[in-house]
N, C-alpha and C positions, 0 to 999 in steps of 0.2 A: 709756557712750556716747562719753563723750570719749576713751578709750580706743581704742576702737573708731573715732572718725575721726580720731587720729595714723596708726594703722593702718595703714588702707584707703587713704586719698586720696591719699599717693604713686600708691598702683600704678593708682587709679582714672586718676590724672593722665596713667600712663604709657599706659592703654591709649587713651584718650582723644586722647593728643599726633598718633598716626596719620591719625586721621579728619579734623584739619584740614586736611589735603592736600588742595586740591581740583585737579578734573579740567582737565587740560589742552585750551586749545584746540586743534585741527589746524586748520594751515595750511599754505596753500600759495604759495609765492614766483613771481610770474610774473617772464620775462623781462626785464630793465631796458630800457627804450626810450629813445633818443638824439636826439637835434638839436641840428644844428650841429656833428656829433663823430662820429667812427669808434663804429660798431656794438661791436665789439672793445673799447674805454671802457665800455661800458654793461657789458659779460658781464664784464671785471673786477670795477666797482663793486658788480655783481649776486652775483657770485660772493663776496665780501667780504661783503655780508651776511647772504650766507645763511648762512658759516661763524658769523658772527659772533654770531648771531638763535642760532643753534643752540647756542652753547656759554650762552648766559642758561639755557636749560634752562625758557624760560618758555613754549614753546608747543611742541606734536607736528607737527614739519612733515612734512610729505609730500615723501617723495623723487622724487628728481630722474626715476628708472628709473621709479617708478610714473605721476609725471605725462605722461611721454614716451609711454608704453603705452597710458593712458588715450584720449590727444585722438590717438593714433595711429589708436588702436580707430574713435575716431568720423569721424578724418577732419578732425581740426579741425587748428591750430596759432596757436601765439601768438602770431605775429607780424601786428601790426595793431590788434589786441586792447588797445585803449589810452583808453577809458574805463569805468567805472563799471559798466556796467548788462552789461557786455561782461563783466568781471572779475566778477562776482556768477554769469553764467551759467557759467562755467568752475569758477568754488568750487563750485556745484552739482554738479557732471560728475566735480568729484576729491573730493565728499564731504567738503569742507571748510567750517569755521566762518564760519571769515576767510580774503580772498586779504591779500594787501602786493603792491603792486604801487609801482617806482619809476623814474623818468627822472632821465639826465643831460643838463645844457643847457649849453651851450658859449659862453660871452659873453665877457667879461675876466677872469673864473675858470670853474670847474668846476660848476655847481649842482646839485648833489642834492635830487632832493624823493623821500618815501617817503608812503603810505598804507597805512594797514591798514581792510579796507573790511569791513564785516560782510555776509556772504553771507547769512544769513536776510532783513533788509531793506534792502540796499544801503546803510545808512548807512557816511557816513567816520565813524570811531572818532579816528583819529589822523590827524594832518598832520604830517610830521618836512620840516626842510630844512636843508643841512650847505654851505658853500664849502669848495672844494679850490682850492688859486692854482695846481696843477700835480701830474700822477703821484704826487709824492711823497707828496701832502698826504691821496690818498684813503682810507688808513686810516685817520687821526684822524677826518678828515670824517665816516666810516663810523660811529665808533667810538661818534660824539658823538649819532651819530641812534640807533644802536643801546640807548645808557644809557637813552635817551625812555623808546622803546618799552616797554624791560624795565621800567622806573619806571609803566607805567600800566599796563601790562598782566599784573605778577606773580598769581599764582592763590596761590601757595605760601607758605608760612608765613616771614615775616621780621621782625625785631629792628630795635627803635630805642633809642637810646639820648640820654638830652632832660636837659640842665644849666638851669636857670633862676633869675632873681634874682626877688623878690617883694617883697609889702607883704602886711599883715591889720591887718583893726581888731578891737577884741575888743566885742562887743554882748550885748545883754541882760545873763543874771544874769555872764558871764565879766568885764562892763566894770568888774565893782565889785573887780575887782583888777587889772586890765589894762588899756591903752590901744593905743598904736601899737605895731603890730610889723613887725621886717623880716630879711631872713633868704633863703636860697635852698634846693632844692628838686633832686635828681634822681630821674629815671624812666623804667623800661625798660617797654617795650611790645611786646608780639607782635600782630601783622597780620594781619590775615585769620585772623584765628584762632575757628573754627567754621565761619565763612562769611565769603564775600568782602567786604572793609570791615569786618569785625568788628574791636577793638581789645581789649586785656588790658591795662590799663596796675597795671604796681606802683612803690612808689615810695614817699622818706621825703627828708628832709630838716631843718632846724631855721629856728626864727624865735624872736629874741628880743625881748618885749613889756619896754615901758616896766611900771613901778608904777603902781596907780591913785593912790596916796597916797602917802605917805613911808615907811608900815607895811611897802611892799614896793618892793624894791631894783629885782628884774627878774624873771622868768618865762623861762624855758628852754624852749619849747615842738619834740617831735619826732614830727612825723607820722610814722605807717607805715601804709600803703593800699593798698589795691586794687577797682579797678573794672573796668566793662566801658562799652565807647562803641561809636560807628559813625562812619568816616568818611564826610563826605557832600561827594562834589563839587561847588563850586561854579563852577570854571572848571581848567582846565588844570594851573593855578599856583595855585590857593586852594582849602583845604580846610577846612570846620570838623568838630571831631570833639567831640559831645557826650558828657562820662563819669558817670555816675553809683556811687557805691560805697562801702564803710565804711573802717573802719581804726581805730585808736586814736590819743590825742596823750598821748604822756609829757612831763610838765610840771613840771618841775624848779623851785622857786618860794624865791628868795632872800629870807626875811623876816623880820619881828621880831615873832612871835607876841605879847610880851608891849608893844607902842606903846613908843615914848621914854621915854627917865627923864625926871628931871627939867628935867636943860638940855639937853634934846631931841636927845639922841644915842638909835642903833639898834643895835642888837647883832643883826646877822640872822645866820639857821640857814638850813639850807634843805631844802626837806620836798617827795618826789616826790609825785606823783597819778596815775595813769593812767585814760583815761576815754574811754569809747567812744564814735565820730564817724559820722557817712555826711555825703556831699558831696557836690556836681552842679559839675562843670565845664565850661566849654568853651572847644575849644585852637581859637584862628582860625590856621590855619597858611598858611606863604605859601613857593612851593620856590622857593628860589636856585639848586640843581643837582637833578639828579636824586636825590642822596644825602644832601642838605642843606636842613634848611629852620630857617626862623624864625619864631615863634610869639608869641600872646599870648594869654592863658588868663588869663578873670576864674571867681572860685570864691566858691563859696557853700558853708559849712561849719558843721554844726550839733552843738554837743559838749554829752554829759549827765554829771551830777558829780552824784550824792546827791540828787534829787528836782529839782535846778535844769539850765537851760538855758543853754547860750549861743551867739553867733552870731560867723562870723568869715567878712565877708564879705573875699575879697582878689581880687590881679591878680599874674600872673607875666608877666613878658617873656625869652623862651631862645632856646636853639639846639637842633635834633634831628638826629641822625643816624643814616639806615637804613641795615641790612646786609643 
């Protein structure tokens, strides 16, 4: 059987790896609408994101030829068409998910606001706003709303990669050889992986524990793990993702099987163990940029060794970043 799944679970992986792709939104971009500023500024900034929307590869837009056909067909046109319930009826007509719909406002800079409005029930999904000081500035400004979007709205399968420093205390039967330990920790993750918000996370690192006694010098402890989590929105910028999963701790243990001689000196060896774990995590994540966040992840970890138990409750503070 073991045999049989070194085998298999590559290729099961690879046909598997496909199906996480999920289905794209279609959208459709209306018209930028202006105040205080040349029309001609709007179809720039407008035209800028849609190139821009379009190369994330995170949503199916609807071209520019079809939408012009369309509201030709019915006699409509988007000029005017400048709030919400207005933009929802249009998404219906071009058989889109989502409109984005955005204005330029002209004050002592450039203001860009953008929205992507769900056409099923008119909810705003997103609110983006970018300052431009002048012409020059409107591609970055673009550039900056455009990361958002792609940042809350990918469907597609993407990679993180998360460095972090930790603490573990060793409890129950592990405390009777171990105390404080400390140590760091990395781990890559795939996103959306089965379904939207799904996480994969794997991951290994080391922590080195104190001796419970003088019998032991130090403990070498090296997770290797894998779980599965969900992230769950709790605002824009905060996300908790609960993990649950196993893995093994290879546990490298500096000691002196036979206690002190006489005048209390140690002669340690050091004797490995490997012993199989499951965990529950969870990472409170907080985004600095669209590509960058920083986390704290308290863990709960429970390791079996020969009939006995033990408990390693800890906390990591890192950095993550998606690709």
């Amino acid at each position: 059987m073991e045999t049989l799944m070194k085998k298999f679970l590559p290729a099961f992986l690879l046909i598997l790896f496909p199906f996480t792709v999920l289905a794209k939104d279609r959208v459709a971009i209306l018209d930028f609408q202006t105040y205080n500023c040349p029309q001609s500024v709007a179809r720039v900034v407008g035209q800028m994101t849609n190139s821009r929307i379009f190369e994330t590869k995170v949503f199916t837009l609807v071209e520019r030829e079809e939408m012009e056909a369309i509201l030709r067909e019915m006699s409509l046109q988007q000029t005017g068409c400048t709030d919400s319930s207005c933009a929802v009826q249009m998404g219906k007509l071009l058989s889109a998910n989502k409109i984005l719909t955005g204005t330029v406002l002209k004050m002592d800079t450039f203001n860009i606001a953008v929205k992507v409005i769900n056409v099923e029930n008119g909810k705003v999904e997103g609110s983006y706003r970018s300052e431009a000081m002048n012409a020059a500035d409107f591609e970055p400004a673009v550039l900056s709303i455009v990361e958002k979007v792609r940042y809350d709205f990918r469907n597609e399968l993407y990679l993180s990669i998360a460095a972090s420093a930790g603490y573990r205390k060793a409890l129950g039967d592990y405390s009777g050889i171990a105390d404080n330990g400390y140590g760091g920790s990395i781990h890559a993750g795939l996103h959306n992986f089965l379904f939207k918000g799904g996480v994969l996370s794997m991951g290994t690192g080391f922590f080195t524990f104190e001796g419970a006694d003088g019998a032991i010098d130090s403990i070498l402890a090296i997770p290797v793990t894998a779980g599965f989590g969900y992230s769950l929105n709790i605002s824009r910028n905060i996300h908790i993702i609960p993990i649950f999963g196993t893995g093994i701790h290879a546990n490298l243990m500096n000691h002196d099987p036979d206690n002190a001689d006489q005048y209390g000196n140690y002669e340690y060896t050091r004797e490995v163990f490997i012993d199989p774990v499951i965990f529950l995590q969870c990472d409170v994540e907080m985004t600095i940029t669209p590509f960058v966040q920083l986390f704290l992840s308290p863990s709960y970890t429970i390791m079996f060794e020969k009939g006995k138990t033990g408990q390693i409750p800890g906390l990591d503070g890192g950095i993550r970043l998606t690709f």
